[in-house]
Backbone as JSON, one array per atom type, in Angstrom:
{
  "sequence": "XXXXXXXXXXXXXXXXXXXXXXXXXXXXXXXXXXXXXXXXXXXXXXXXXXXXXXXXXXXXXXXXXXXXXXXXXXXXXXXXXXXXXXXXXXXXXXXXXXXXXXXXXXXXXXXXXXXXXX",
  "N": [[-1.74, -8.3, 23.33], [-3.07, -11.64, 22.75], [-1.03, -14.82, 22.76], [-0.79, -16.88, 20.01], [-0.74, -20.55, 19.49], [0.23, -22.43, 17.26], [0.51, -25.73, 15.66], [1.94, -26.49, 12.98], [2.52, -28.27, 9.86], [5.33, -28.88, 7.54], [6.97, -29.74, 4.92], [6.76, -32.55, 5.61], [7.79, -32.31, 8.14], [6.69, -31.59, 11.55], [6.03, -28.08, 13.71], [5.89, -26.04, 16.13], [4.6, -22.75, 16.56], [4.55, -19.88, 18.22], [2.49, -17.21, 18.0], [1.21, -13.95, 17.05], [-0.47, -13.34, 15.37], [-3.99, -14.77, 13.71], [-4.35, -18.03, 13.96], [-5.49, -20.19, 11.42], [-4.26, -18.12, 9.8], [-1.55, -18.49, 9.76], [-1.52, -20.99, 9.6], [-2.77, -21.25, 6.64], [-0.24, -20.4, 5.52], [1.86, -21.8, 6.28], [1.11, -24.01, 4.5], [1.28, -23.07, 2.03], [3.95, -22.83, 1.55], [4.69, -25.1, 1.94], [3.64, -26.48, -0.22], [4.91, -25.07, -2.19], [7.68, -25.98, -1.92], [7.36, -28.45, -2.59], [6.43, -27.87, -4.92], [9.21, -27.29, -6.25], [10.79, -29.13, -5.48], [9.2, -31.35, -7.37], [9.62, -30.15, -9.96], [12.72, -30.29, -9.92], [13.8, -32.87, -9.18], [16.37, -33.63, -8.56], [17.39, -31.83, -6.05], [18.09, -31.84, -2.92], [16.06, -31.4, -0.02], [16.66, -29.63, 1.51], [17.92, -27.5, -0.47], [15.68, -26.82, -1.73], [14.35, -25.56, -0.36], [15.66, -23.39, 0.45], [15.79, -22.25, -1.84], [12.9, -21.55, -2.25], [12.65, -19.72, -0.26], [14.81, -17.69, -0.86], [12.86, -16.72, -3.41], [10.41, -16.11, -1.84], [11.67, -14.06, -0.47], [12.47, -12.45, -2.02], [9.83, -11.18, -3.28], [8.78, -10.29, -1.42], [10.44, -8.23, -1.08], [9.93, -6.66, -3.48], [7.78, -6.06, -2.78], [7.0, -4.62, -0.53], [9.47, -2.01, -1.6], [7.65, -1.29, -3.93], [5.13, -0.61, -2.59], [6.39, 1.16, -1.15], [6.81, 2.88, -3.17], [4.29, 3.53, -4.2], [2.71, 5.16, -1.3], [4.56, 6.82, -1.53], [3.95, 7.81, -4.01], [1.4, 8.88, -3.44], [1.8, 10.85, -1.22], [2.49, 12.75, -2.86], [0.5, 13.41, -4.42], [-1.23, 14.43, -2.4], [-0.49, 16.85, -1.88], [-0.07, 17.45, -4.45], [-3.35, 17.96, -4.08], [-3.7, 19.6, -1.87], [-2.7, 21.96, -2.71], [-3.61, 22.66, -4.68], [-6.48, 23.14, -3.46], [-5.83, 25.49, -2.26], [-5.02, 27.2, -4.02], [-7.54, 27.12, -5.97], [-8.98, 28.65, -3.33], [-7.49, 30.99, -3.44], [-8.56, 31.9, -6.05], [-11.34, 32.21, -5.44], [-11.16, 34.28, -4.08], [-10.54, 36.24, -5.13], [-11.93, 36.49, -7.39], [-14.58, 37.34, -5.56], [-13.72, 39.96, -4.86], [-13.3, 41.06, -7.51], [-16.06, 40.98, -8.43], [-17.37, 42.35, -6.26], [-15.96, 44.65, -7.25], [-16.92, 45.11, -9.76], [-19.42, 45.34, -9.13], [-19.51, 47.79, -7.27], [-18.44, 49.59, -10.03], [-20.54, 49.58, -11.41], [-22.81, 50.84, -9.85], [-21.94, 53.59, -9.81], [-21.54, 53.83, -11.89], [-24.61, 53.79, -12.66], [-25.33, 56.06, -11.08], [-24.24, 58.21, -12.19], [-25.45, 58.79, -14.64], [-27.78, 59.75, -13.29]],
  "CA": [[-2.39, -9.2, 22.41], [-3.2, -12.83, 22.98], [-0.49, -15.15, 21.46], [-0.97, -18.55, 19.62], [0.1, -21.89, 19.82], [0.18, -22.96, 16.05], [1.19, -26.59, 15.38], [2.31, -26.57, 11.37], [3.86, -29.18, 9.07], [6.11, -28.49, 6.57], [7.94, -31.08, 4.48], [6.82, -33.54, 6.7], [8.12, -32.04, 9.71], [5.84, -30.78, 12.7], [6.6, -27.41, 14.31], [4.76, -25.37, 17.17], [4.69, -21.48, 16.33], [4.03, -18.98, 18.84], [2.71, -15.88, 17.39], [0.33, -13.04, 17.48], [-1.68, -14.0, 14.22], [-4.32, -16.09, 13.9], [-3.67, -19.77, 13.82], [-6.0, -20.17, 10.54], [-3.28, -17.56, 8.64], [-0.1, -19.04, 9.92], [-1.69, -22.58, 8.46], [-1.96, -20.48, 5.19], [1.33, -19.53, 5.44], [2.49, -23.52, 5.99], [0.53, -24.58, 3.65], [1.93, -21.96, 0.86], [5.17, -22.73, 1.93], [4.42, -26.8, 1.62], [3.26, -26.58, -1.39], [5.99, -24.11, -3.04], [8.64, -26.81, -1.57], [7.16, -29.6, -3.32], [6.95, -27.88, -6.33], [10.17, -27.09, -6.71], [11.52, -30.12, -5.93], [9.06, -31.94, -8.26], [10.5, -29.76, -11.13], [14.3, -30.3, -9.86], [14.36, -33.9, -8.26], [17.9, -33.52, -7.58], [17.93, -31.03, -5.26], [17.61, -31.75, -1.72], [15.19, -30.96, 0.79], [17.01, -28.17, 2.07], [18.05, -26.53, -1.68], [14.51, -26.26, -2.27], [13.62, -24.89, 1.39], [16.59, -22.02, 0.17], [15.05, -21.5, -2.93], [11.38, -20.8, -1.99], [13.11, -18.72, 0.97], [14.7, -16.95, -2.11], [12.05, -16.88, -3.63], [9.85, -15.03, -0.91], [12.13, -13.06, -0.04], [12.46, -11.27, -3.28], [8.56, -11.32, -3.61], [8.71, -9.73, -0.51], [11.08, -6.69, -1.13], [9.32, -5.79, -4.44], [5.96, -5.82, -2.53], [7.93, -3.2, -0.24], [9.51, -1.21, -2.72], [5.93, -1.04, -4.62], [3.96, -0.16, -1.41], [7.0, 2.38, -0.73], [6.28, 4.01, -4.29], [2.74, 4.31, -3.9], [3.17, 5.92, -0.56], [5.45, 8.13, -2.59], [3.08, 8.69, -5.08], [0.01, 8.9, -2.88], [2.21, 11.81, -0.68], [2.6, 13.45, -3.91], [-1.29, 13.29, -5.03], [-2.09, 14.84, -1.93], [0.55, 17.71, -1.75], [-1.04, 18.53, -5.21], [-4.33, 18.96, -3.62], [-3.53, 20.76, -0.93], [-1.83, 23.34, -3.57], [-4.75, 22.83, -5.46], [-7.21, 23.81, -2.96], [-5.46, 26.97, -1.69], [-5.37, 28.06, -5.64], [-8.82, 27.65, -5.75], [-9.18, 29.76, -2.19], [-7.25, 32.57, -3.98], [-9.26, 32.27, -7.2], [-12.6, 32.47, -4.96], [-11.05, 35.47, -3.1], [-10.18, 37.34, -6.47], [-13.71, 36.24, -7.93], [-15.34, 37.49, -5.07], [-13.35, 41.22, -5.08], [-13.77, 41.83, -8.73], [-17.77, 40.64, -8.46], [-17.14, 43.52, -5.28], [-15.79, 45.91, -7.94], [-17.58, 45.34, -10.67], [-20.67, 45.97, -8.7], [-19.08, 49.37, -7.06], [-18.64, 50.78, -10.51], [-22.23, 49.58, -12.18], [-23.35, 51.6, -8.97], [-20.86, 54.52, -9.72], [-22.2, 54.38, -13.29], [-26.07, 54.13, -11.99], [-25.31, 57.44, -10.4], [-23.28, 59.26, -13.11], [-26.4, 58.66, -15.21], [-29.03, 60.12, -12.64]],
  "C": [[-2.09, -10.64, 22.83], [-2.25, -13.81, 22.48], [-1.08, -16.75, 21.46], [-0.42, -19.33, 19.44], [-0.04, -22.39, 19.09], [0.82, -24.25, 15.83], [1.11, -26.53, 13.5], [3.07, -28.2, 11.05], [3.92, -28.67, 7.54], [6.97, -29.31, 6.08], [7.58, -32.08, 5.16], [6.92, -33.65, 8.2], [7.48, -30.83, 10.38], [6.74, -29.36, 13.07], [5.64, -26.35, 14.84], [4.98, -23.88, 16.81], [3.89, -20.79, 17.15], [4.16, -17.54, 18.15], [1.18, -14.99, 18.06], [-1.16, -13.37, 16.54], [-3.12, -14.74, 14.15], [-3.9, -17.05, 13.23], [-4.38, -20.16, 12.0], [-4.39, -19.34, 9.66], [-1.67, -18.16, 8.81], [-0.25, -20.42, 9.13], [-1.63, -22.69, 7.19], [-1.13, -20.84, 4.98], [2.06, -20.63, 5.13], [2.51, -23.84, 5.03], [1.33, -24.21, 1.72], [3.16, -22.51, 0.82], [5.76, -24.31, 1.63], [4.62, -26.81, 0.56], [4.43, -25.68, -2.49], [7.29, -24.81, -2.99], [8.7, -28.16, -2.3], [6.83, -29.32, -4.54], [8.34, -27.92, -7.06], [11.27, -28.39, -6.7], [10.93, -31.5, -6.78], [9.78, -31.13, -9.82], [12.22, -29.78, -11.09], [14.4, -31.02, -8.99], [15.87, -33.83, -7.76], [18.55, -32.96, -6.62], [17.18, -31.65, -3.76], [16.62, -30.85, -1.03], [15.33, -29.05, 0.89], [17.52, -26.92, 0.8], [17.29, -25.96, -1.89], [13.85, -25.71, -1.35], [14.19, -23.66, 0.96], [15.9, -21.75, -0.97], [14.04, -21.13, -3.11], [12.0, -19.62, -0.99], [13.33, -17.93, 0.18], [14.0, -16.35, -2.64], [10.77, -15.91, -2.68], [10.51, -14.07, -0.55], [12.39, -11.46, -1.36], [10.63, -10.68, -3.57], [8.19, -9.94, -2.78], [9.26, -7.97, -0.41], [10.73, -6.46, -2.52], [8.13, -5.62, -4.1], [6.51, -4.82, -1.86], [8.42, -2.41, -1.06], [8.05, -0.43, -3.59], [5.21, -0.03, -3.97], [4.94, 0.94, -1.05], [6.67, 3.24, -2.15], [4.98, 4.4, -4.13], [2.29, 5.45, -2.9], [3.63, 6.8, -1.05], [4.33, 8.69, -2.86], [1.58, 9.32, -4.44], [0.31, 10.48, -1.93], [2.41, 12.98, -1.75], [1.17, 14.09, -4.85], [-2.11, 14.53, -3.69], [-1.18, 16.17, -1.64], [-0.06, 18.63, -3.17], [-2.45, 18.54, -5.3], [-4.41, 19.47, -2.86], [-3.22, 21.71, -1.96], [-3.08, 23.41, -4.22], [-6.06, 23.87, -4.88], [-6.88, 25.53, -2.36], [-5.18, 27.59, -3.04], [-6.79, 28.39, -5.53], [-9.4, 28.8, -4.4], [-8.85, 31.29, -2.72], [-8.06, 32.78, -4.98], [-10.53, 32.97, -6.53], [-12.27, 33.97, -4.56], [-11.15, 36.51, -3.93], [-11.68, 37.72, -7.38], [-14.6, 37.47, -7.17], [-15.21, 39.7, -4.8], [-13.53, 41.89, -6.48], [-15.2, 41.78, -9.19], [-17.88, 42.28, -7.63], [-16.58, 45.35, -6.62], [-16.37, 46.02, -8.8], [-19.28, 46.32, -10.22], [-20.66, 47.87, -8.1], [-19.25, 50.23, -8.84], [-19.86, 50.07, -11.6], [-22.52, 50.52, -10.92], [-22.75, 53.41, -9.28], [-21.78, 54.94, -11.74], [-23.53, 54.48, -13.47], [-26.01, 55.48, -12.07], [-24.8, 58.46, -11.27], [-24.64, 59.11, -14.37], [-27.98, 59.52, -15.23], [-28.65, 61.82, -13.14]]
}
């Protein structure tokens, strides 16, 4: 894969990012990241640059491992959804099979009672 040569700013300060991405989503990513920095230190002027760089970091990072967690339950639950239709469908296979032998017997003795008639 091709990589890219992303120039970003963040706080003010430039920085070149080589990645795989495109350049458009990494600017996102800045941008998000800008903007989540300068909120926090408009709601808590006192904190330095770098408090409020740790506390969005924080901040994503928790965001981050309950979007994991989440996406690992679903997975769960989605391995679990399809475990009961597999079981599902091989019920139904036996039902059809049972269906299709007592349709098989029923018809033997209407024939059996045809004949006991004649």
């Amino acid at each position: 894969m091709e990589k890219n040569k992303v120039r970003i700013t963040i706080g003010g300060a430039s920085y070149t990012i080589i990645t795989d991405d495109e350049p458009e989503y990494v600017e996102e990513l800045a941008a998000l990241i800008d903007s989540e920095i300068k909120n926090v230190s408009a709601s808590s002027p006192s904190l330095s640059y770098s408090q409020c760089a740790i506390l969005v970091a924080l901040d994503q990072a928790d965001a981050c491992k309950k979007a994991t967690a989440g996406a690992d339950n679903l997975r769960a639950q989605i391995k679990d959804y399809l475990e009961d239709s597999a079981r599902a469908r091989m019920e139904v296979d036996v039902a059809r099979r049972e269906i299709e032998r007592l349709n098989r017997e029923i018809s033997n003795l209407r024939s059996k009672i045809a004949q006991s008639k004649q």
